[in-house]
Each structure stands twice: as C-alpha cells, then as structure tokens.
N, C-alpha and C positions, 0 to 999 in steps of 0.2 A: 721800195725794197730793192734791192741791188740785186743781179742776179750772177750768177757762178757759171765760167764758161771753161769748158776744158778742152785745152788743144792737145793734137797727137803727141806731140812731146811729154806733156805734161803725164797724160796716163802712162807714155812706157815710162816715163820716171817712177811712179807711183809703183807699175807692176816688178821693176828692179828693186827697190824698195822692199817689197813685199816677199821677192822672192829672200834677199838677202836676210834678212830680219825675222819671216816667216816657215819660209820653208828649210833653210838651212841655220838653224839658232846656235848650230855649235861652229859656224863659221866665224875664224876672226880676222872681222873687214873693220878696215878704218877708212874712213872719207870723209871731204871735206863738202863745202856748198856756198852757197848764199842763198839769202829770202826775197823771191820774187813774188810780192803782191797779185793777187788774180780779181781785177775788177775788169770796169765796163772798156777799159781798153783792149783788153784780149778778143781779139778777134773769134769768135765761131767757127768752128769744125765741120764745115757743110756737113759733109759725110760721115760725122759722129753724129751733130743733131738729126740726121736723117735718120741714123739707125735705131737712137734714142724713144724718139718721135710717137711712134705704136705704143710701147709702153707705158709709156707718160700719158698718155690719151685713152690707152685702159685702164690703167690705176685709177686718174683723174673721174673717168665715170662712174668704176667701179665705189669710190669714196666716195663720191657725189649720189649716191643712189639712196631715196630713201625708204625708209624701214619703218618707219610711225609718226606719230604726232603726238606733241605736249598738248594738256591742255593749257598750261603757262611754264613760264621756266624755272627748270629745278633746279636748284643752285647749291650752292653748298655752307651759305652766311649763317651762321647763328652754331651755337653748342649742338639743337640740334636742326638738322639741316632736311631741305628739301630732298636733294640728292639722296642725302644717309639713306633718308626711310626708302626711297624709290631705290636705291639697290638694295640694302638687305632685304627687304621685303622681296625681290625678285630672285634673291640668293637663297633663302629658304627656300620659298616657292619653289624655284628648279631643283634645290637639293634632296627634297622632298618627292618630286615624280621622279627624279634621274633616279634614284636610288631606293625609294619603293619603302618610306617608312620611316615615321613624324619625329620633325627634327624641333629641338626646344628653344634654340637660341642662332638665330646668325648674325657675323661680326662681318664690319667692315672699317678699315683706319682710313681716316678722312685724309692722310697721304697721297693713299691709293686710289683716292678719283681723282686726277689732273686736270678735268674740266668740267664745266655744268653744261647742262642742258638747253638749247633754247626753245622759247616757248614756239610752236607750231611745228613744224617740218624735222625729224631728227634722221641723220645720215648715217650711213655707214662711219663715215670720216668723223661725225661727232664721235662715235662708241669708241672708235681708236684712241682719240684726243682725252678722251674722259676715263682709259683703260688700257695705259699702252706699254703695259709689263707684261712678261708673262708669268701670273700668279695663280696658281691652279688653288681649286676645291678639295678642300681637307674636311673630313669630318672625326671631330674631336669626341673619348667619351672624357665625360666633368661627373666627378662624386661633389657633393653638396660642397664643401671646401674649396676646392677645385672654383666653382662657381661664383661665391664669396669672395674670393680671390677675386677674379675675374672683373667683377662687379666692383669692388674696392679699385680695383686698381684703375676702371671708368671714372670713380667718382672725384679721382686726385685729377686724371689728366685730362681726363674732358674732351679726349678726341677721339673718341669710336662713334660710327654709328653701330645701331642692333636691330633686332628684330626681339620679341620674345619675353625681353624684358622689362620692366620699369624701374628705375631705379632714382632716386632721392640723395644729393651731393648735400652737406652741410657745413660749413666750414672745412671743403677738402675733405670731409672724409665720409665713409657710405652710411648714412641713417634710415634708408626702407630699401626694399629691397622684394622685389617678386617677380616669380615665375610665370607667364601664363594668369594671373590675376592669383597665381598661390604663393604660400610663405614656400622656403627650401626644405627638399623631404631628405631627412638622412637616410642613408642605405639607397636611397636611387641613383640610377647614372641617368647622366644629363646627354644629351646629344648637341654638340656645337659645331655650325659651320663656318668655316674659316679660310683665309686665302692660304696656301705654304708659308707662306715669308714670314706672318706671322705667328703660325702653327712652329717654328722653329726659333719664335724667341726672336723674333724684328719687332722694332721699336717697343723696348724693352721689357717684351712678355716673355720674358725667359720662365716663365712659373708656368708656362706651356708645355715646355719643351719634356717630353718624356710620356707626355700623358699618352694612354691607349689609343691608338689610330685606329680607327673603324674603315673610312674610306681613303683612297689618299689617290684622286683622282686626275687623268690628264687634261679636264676642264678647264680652259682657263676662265678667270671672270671675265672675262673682254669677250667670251667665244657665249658663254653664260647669258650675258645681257643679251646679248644679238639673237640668240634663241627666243629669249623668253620675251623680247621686244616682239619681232616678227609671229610671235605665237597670237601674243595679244593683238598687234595690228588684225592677223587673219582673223581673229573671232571679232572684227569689227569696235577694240576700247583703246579710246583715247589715253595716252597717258598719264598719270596726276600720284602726285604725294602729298599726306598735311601734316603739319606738326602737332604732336598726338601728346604728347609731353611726357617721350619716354624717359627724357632726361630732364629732372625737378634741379633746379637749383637753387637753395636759401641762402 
C-alpha cells in the first residue's frame, strides 16, 4: 500500500486553496498549475510527522480497542444475511429501551452495512467500517397499508433486513405476510424503526416519506451498535445471529 506524504509546501497550497475557494466563494480568482504526483518520492516533513504522530497513535488505539466477540462471523451473503438479523435485531432492541415502548418492525438496507463482522475479537474500527454514515434513528407510525407497502416493496427488491416480520416473495411479488406471528390489524398503527435516509424516501421508499414521525432521534446507528454491543459484552454474551427465514423465497 503506498503511503501519502505531505510536505510544507504542499499544505500551504492546499490551505490557499481552501481559503480562495472556501472562505471567499464570491471572489473571482482565476489561476493556473500543473499536477504534481505525491508518492514514495516525496520526501517527509520531520516536523509535520512529528506533530501528526500523537494523533495517529490515539485514533489507531482508540479503533483498535475492543468491544465484543462474534461467536462466528456475521456477514452479509444471502437475501437474508447474518448481519441483517444481528443489526436489526439490535435496532429494535435499543429502539425499544431508548425510547420506552414496543416497537413492531425494525428496518435495515443492506447498503447501509459497508462491512461484516469477523468471527472472534470486534473493534471499535470494525463498528466504523460496518457503519460509517451518519444515519440517525427514526421511528416511524405505519396504518396496515402503510405496512403492506413496505412489505411489497421487500418482496420485489430483496434488499432489507427486518426485524418483526416474516414475509414470503413469490414470483417478485408479496404472497404471506405477518406481524409478530399475526395477520395485519386494520385500524392499528404500527410502530417502525428506521435509519433517516430512509425514512426520507432513499433507496426508493419514497412511500415513506410523509408518514407520522413518532421519534426522529440524534442516534446514530453506528453510535447504536456500539451501545448495545458494549451493553451485551458487559453482561458477559457473545455475539451470534441465525438465519431464521424471515425472508421465504419461491
């Protein structure tokens, strides 16, 4: 791996840069340049990598420190996925004691986990790598429709994980469907946890967008996991997720 070295020059370039372009946007500057390549030739900034140095060697521990253990690694292969269940199942769960009152369905898009899990030792710096937006904790109310939706629109695209529900894909389209081991109750609201990005209609739930916000919290999931990892570590349980077959596919 190559590494990136920056000499004094280079940062007051970058900080001229920044000022012209950043701080004064209604300035009109025109200049010229050339592209100067930054490899293994460039010499070292004694006195920049000195100053750097602390930093880099906090972070580095701080990402290195760990927080639990798998009992094998959660991954994210298949429709449905180790991962899926091992976050939503933790996204309920926190959404549930954070907020003090039972939540029926949590969603997760398999975008939104950027790494899996390995099996034994999990760091700080994995939870980053596996969660490195920042996507806060929404909680959604769903009327039976609302849910139906939701669930159709699982069973075209195949890429949520859940909590909460079970649902049956048949030729692309939703054929069972239940709550909690029930059928859907008309006249009930449903309570759904959800990241923002998607609570606003990302990746292409816009049949989201509008519905009644219950919570609309500054949690992120990445702050989320790291919680409820550490909680579990402290009461002495190993990690583990199984594939339960919330998603049937014929």
């Amino acid at each position: 791996m190559k590494r990136i070295f920056f000499t004094r020059q280079v940062l007051f370039a970058s900080l001229i840069s920044i000022c012209l372009f950043g701080c004064s946007p209604q300035l009109n500057y025109q200049a010229s340049g050339e592209f100067n390549p930054i490899d293994e030739t460039i010499q070292q900034e004694a006195e920049l990598v000195a100053f750097i140095e602390p930093y880099k060697d906090n972070m580095e521990a701080k990402m290195g420190s760990v927080i639990g253990t798998t009992q094998k690694a959660l991954t994210r292969a298949g429709r449905e996925s180790l991962l899926g269940n091992f976050v939503s199942d933790l996204q309920l769960e926190y959404a549930q004691e954070a907020f003090g009152y039972p939540i029926d369905i949590s969603i997760i898009n398999n975008g939104g986990m950027r790494n899996d899990l390995p099996e034994g030792p999990v760091t700080l710096g994995n939870i980053y790598e596996l969660s490195p937006f920042d996507n806060f904790l929404v909680v959604l109310e769903l009327q039976a429709d609302d849910v139906k939706k939701l669930a159709e629109f699982i069973a075209v695209r195949k890429n949520m994980a859940f909590q909460g529900m079970r649902i049956t894909s048949e030729n692309d389209k939703l054929a069972e469907l239940n709550i909690d081991g029930k059928d859907l109750e008309s006249g009930k609201t449903y309570l759904l946890v959800i990241n923002d990005y998607l609570a606003n209609g990302g990746d292409n739930m816009e049949f989201l967008i509008g519905l009644p916000v219950k919570e609309n919290s500054t949690t992120s999931i990445r702050d989320m996991l790291i919680t409820m990892i550490q909680q579990k570590t402290a009461a002495g349980e190993i990690l583990n997720a199984e594939i339960e077959g919330r998603l049937k596919i014929n």
